[in-house]
Backbone bond lengths (Angstrom), bond angles and torsions (degrees), N, CA, C in turn:
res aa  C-N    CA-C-N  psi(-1)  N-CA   C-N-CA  omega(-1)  CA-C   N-CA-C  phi
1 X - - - 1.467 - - 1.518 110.16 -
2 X 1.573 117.33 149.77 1.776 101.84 -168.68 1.446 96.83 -83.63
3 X 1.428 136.25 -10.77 1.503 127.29 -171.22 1.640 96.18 -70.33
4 X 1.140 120.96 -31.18 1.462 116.64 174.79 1.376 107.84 -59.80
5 X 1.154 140.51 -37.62 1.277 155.69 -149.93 1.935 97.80 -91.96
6 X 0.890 136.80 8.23 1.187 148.71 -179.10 1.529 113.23 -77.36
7 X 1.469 113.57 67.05 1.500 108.52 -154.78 1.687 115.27 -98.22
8 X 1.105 109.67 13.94 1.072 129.38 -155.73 2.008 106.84 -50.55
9 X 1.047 125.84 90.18 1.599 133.56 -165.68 1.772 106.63 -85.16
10 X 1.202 117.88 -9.09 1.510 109.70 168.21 1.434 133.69 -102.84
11 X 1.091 120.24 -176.48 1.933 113.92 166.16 1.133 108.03 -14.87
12 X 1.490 123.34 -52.62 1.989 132.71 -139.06 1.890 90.53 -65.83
13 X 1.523 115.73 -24.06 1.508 114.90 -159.79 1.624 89.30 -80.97
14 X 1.229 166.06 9.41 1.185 150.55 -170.76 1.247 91.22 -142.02
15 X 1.751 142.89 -51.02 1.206 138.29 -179.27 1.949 108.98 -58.75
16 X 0.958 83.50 -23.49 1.886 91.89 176.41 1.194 149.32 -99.08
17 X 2.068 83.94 -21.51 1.592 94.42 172.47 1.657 140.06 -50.08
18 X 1.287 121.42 -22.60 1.353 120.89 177.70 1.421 118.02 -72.39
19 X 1.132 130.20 -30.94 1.452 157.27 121.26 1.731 115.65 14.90
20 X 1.399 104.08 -60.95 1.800 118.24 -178.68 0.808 96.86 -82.21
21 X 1.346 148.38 26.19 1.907 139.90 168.26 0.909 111.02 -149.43
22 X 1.390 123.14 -7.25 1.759 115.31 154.21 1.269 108.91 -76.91
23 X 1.643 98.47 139.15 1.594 116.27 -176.08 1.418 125.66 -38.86
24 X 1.149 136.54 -32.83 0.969 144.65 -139.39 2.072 95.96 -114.78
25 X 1.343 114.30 -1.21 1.311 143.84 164.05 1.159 107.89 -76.41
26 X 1.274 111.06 -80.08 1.205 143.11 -175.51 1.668 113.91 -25.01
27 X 1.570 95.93 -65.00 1.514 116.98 -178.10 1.319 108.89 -90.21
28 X 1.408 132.81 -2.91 1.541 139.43 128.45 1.524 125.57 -27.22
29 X 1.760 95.91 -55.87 1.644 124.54 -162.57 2.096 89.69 -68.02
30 X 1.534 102.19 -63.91 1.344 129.36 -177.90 1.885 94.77 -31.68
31 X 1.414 120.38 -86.68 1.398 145.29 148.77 1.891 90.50 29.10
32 X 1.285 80.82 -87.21 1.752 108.69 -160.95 1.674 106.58 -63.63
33 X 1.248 115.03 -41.19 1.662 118.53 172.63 1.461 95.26 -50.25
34 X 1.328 131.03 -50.39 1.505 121.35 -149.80 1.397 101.72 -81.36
35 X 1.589 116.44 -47.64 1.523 119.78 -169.92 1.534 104.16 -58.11
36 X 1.496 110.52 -28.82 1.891 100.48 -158.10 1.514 103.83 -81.15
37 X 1.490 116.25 -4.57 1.600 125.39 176.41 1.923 95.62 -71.65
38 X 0.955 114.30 -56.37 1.481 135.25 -177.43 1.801 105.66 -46.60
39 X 1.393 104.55 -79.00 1.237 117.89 -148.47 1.288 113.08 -131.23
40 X 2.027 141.27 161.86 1.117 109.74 162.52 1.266 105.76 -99.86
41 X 1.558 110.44 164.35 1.795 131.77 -154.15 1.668 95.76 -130.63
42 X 0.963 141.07 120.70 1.534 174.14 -0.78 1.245 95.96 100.19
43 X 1.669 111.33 126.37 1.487 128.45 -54.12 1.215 105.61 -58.05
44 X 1.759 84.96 174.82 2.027 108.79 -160.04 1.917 74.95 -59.78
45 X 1.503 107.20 -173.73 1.443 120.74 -167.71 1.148 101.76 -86.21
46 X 1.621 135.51 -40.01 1.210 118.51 -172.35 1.568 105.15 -91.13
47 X 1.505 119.61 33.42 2.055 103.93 164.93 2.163 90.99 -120.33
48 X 1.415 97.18 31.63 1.648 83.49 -169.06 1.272 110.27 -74.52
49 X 1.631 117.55 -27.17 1.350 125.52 -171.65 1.403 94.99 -116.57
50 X 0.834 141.71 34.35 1.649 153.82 161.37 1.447 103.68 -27.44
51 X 1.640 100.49 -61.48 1.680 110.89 -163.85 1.696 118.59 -70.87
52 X 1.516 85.74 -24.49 1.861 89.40 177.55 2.321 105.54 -89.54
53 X 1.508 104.95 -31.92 1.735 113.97 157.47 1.904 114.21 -22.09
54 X 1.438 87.73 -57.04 1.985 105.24 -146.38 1.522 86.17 -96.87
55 X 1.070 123.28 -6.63 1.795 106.93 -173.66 1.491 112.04 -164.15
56 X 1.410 113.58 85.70 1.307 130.45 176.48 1.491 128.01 -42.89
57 X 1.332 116.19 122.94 1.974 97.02 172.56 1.279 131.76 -18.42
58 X 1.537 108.83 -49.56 1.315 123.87 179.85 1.715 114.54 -67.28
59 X 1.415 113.83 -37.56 1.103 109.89 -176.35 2.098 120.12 -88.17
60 X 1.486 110.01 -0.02 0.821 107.95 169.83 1.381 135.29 -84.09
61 X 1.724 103.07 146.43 1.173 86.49 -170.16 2.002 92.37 -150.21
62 X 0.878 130.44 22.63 1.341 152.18 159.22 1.851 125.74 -146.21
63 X 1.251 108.10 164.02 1.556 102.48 -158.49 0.947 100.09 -144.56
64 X 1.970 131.99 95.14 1.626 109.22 173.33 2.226 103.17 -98.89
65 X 1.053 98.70 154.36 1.251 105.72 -162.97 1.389 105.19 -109.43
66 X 1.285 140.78 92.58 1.560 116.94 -176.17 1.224 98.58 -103.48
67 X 1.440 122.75 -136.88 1.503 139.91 -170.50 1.787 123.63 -122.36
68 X 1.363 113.60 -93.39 1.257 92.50 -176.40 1.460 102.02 -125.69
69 X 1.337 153.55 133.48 1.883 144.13 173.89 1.468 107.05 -11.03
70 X 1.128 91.42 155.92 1.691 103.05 163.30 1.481 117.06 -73.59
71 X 1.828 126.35 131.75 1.145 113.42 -154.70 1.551 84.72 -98.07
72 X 1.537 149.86 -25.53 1.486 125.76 -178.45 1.272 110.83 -51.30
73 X 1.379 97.34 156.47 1.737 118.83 -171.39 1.415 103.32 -70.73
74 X 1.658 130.78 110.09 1.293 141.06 165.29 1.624 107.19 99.97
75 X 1.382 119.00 27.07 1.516 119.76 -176.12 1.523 84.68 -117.67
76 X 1.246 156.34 -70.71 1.379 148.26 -163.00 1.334 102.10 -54.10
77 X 1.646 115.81 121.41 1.728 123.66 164.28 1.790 104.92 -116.60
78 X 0.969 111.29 30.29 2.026 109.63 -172.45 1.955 108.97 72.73
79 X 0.993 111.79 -3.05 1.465 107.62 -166.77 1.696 96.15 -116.49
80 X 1.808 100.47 123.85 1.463 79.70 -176.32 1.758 111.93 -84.69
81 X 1.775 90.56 -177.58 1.590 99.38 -142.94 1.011 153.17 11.68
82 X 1.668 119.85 40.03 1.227 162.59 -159.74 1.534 103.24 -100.69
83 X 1.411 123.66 142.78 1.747 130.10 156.77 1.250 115.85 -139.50
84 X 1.172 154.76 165.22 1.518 145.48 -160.09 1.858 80.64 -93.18
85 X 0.928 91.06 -157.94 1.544 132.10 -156.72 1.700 115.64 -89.62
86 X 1.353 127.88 75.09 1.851 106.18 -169.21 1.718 89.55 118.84
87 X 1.572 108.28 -8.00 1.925 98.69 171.88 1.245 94.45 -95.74
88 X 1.783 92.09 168.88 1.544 105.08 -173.06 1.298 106.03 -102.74
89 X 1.651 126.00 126.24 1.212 120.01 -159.90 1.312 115.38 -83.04
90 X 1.277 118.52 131.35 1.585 136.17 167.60 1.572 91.54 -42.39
91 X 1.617 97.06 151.31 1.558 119.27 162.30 1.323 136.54 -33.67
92 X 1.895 106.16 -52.94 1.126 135.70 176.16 1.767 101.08 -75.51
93 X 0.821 169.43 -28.60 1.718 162.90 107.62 1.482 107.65 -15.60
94 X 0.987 112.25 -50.01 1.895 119.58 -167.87 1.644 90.02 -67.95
95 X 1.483 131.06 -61.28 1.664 119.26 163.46 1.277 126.13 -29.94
96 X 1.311 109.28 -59.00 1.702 111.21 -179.85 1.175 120.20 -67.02
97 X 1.263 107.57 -28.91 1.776 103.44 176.96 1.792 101.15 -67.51
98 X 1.623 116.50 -35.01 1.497 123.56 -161.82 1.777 76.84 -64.92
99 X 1.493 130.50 -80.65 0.960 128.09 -122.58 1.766 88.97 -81.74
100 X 1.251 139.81 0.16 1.490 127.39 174.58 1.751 99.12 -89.14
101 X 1.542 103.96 -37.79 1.919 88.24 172.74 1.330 123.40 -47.82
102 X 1.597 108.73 -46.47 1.163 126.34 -169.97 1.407 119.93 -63.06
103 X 1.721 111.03 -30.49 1.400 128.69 176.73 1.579 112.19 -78.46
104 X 0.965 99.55 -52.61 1.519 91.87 -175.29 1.653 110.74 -116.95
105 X 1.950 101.36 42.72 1.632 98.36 170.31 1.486 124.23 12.01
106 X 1.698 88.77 69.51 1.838 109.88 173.91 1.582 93.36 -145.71
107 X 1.282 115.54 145.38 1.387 133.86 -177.51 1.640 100.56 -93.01
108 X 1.429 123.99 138.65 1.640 117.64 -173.27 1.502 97.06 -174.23
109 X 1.297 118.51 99.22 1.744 130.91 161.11 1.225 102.08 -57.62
110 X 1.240 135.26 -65.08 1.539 116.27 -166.44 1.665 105.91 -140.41
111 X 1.243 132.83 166.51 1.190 158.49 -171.04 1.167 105.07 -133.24
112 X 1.664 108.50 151.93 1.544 129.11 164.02 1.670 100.99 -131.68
113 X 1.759 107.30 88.41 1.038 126.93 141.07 1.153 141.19 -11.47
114 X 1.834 120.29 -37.51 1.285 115.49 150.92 1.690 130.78 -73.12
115 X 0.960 110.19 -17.66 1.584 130.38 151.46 1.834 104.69 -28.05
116 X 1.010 122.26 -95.14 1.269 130.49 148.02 1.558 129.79 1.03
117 X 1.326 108.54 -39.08 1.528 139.59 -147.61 1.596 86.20 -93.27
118 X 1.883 105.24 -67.40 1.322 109.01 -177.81 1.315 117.66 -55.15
119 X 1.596 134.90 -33.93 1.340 138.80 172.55 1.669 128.86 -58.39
120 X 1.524 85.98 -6.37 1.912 96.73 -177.00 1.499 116.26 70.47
121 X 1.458 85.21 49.83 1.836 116.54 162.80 1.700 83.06 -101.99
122 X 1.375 118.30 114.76 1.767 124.59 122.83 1.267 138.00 -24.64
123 X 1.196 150.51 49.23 1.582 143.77 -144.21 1.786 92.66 -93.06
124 X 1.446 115.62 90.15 1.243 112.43 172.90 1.920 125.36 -125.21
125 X 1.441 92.78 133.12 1.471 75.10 -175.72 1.186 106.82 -87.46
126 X 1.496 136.71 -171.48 1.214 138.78 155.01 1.363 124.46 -86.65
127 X 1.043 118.87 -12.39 1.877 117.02 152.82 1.663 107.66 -133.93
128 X 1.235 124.35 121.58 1.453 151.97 -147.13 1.802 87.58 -73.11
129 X 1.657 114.44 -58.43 1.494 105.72 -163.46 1.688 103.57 -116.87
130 X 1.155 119.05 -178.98 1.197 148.74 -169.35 1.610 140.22 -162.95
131 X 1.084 97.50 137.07 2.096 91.85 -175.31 1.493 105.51 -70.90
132 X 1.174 103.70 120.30 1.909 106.15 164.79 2.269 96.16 -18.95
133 X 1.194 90.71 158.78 1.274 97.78 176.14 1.271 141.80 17.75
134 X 1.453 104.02 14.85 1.464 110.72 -178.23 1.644 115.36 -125.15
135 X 1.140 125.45 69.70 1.614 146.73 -162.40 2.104 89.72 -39.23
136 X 0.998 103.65 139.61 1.362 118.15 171.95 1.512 105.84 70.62
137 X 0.907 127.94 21.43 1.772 124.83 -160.30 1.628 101.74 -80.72
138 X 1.237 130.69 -32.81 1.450 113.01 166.18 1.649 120.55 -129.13
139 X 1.526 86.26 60.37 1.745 90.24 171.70 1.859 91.51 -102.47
140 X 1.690 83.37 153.94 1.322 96.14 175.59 1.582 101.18 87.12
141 X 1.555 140.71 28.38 0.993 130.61 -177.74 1.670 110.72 -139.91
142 X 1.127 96.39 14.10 1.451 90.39 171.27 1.830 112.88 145.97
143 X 1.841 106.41 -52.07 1.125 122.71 -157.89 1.532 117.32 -67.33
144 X 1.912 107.62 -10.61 1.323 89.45 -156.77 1.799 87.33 -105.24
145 X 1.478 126.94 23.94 1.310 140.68 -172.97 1.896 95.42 -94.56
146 X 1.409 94.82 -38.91 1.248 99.76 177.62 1.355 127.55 -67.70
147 X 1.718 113.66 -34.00 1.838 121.80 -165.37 1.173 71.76 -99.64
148 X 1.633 175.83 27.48 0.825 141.31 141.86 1.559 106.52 -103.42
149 X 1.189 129.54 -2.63 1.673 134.39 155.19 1.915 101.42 -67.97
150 X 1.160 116.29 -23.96 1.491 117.89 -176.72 1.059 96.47 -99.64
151 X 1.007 157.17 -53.67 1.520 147.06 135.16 1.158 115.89 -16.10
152 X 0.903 128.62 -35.78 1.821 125.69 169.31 1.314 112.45 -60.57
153 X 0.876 105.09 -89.64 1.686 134.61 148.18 1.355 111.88 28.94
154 X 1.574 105.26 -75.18 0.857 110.62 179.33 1.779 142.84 -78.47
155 X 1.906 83.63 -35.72 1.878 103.93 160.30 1.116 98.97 -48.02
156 X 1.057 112.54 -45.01 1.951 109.88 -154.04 1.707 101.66 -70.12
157 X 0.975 121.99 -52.47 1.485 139.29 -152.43 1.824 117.70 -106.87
158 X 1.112 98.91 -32.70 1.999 85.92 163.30 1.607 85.85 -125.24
159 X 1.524 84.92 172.03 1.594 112.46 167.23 1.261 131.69 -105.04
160 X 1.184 149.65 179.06 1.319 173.68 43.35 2.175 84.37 158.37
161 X 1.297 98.55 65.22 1.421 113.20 175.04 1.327 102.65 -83.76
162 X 1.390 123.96 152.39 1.703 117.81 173.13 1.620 108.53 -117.75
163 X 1.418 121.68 106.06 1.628 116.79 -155.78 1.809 87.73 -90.79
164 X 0.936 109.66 137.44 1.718 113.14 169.30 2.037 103.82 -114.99
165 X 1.571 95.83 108.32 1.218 87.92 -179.57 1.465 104.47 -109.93
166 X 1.306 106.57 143.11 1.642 109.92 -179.80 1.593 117.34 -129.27
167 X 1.372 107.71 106.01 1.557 107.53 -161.11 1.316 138.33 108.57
168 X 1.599 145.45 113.20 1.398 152.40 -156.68 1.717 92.06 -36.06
169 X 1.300 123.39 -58.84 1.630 109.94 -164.47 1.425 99.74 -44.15
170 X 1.771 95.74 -56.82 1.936 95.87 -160.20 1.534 133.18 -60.32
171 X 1.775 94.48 -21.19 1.288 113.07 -173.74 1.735 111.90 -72.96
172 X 1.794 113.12 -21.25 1.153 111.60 166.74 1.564 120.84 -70.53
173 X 0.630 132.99 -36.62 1.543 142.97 147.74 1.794 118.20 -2.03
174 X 1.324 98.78 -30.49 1.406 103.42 -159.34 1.576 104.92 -82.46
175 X 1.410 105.19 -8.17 1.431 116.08 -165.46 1.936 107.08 -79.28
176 X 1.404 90.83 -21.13 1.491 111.85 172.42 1.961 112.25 -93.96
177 X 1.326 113.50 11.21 1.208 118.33 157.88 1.402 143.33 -119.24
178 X 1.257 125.65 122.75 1.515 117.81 -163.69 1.859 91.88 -80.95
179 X 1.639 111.37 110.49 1.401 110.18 164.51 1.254 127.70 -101.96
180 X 1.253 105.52 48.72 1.908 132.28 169.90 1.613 95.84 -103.57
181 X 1.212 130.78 -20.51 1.274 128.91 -170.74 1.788 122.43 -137.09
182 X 1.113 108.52 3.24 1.831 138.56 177.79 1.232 109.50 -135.98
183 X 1.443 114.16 167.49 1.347 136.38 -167.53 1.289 106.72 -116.52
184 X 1.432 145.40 139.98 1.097 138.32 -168.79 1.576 100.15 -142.27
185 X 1.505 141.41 117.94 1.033 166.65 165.96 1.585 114.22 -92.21
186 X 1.223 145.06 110.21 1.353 148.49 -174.05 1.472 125.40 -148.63
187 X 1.214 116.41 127.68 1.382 126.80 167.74 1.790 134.56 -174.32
188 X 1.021 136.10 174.47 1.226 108.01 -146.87 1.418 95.37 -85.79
189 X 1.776 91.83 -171.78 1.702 116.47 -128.45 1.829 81.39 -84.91
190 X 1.284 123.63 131.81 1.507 129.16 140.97 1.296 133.08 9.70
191 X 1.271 104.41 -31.91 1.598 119.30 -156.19 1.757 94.30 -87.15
192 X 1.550 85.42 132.31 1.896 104.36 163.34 1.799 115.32 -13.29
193 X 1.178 107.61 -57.59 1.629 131.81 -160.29 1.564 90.48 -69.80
194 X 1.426 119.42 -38.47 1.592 96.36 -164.75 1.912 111.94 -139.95
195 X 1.388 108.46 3.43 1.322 123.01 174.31 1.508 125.11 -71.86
196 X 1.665 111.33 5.08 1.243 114.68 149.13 1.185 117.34 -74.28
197 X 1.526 125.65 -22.30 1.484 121.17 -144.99 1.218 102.01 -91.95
198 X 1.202 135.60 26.52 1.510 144.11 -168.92 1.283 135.30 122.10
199 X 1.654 95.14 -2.12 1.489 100.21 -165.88 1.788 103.83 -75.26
200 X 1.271 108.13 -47.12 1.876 116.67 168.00 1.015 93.71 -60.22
201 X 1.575 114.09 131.43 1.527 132.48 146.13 1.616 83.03 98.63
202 X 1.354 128.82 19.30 1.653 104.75 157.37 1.132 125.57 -96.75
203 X 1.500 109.17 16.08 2.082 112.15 161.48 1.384 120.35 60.85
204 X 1.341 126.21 16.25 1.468 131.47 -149.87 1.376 102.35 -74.86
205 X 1.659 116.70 -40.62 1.392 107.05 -168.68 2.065 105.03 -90.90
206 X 1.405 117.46 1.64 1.601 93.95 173.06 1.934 88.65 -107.04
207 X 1.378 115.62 -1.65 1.906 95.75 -175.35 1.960 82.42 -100.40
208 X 1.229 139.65 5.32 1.607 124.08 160.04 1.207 106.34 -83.87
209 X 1.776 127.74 -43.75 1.267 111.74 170.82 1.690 136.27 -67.33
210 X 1.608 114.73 -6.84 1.103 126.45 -157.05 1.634 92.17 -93.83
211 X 1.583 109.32 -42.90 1.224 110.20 160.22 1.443 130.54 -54.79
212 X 1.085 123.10 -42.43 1.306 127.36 177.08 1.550 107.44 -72.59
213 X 0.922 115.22 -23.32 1.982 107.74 -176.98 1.844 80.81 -81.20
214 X 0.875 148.85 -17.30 1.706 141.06 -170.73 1.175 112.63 -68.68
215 X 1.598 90.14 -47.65 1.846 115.99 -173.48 1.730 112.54 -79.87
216 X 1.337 105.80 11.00 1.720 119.35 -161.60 1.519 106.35 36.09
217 X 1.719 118.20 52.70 1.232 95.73 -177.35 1.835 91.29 -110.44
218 X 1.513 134.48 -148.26 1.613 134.71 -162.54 0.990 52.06 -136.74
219 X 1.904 78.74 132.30 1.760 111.89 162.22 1.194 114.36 -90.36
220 X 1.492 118.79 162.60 1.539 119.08 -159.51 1.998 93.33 -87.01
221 X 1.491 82.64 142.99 1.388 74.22 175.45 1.979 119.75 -105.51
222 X 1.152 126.78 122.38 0.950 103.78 -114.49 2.473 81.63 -96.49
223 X 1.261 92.20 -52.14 0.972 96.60 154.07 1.922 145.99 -75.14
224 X 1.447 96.40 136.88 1.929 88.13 -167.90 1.604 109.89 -73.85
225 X 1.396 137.82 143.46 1.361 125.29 -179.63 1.249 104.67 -106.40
């Protein structure tokens, strides 16, 4: 059953617990038992909480917000727009890498995203799973009730967080942030279809570090040397 699959080993397991027994969990948990008889669902079960694994409440201190995993077979690792190591990068990754060269005039073929993860980058999507090949296949079923309780969470409870939302899902999100006391960075989503529309040339990763040297906090580094 995936409620067994709830492996969550950091802070997020006590800040979250009330969470797995509200109904609307529950029949989340239910949701996913039935589809995985059917079909396979993206990522395997133990990378579902990946993003809350690699970057503790405590250790966060940036927030990228995407949408739903990558639905090809072996591209979803729990971290959004993230792929392990030796995958072939989706479109929406192949942008961000363009638009971080471009930002911080550094040349970089590929990234390891969990890198990031360990620095207290958030890599969260707004719905955790997905049907193999079927992009959006379980929005609207429960999960995004959940990233926006982690989204709470955190507005509510630390300060001067910098949420980077990229894309109509993520940008709703903000409604769950008090930005009298956070930083909010936004523009559209990565993806081929709409990463002309502002997404190049929105500077996100040298105006998050510029912020963070403000906050005297270590800037993320974004690339490995």
């Amino acid at each position: 059953m995936y409620k067994s699959y709830i492996n969550i080993t950091t802070d997020w397991i006590n800040i979250l617990s009330k969470e797995f027994e509200k109904t609307y969990f529950i029949e989340l948990m239910s949701f996913l038992d039935i589809e995985e008889e059917k079909i396979i669902i993206l990522p395997k079960k133990n990378r579902v909480f990946a993003a809350l694994n690699k970057t503790s409440f405590n250790n966060t201190k940036v927030v990228i917000i995407g949408q739903d995993p990558y639905h090809g077979l072996n591209q979803a690792n729990g971290l959004a727009f993230s792929v392990n190591k030796g995958i072939k990068q989706p479109p929406s990754l192949k942008n961000i890498i363009k638009e971080l060269s471009s930002d911080l005039n550094i040349s970089s073929g590929e990234i390891d995203l969990s890198n990031w993860a360990k620095q207290g980058v958030l890599l969260l999507n707004s719905t955790l799973t997905v049907r193999k090949n079927q992009a959006g296949s379980h929005k609207n079923k429960g999960w995004e009730t959940f990233t926006d309780k982690i989204i709470t969470k955190i507005a509510k409870h630390k300060k001067e967080i910098i949420f980077i939302l990229w894309g109509k899902q993520a940008i709703r999100k903000i409604n769950h942030i008090d930005t009298s006391k956070h930083f909010i960075l936004q523009a559209p989503h990565p993806s081929p279809l709409s990463s002309y529309r502002g997404f190049f040339g929105c500077k996100h990763f040298s105006k998050t570090n510029k912020i963070l040297r403000k906050l005297n906090k270590k800037p993320i580094k974004w690339i490995e040397e």
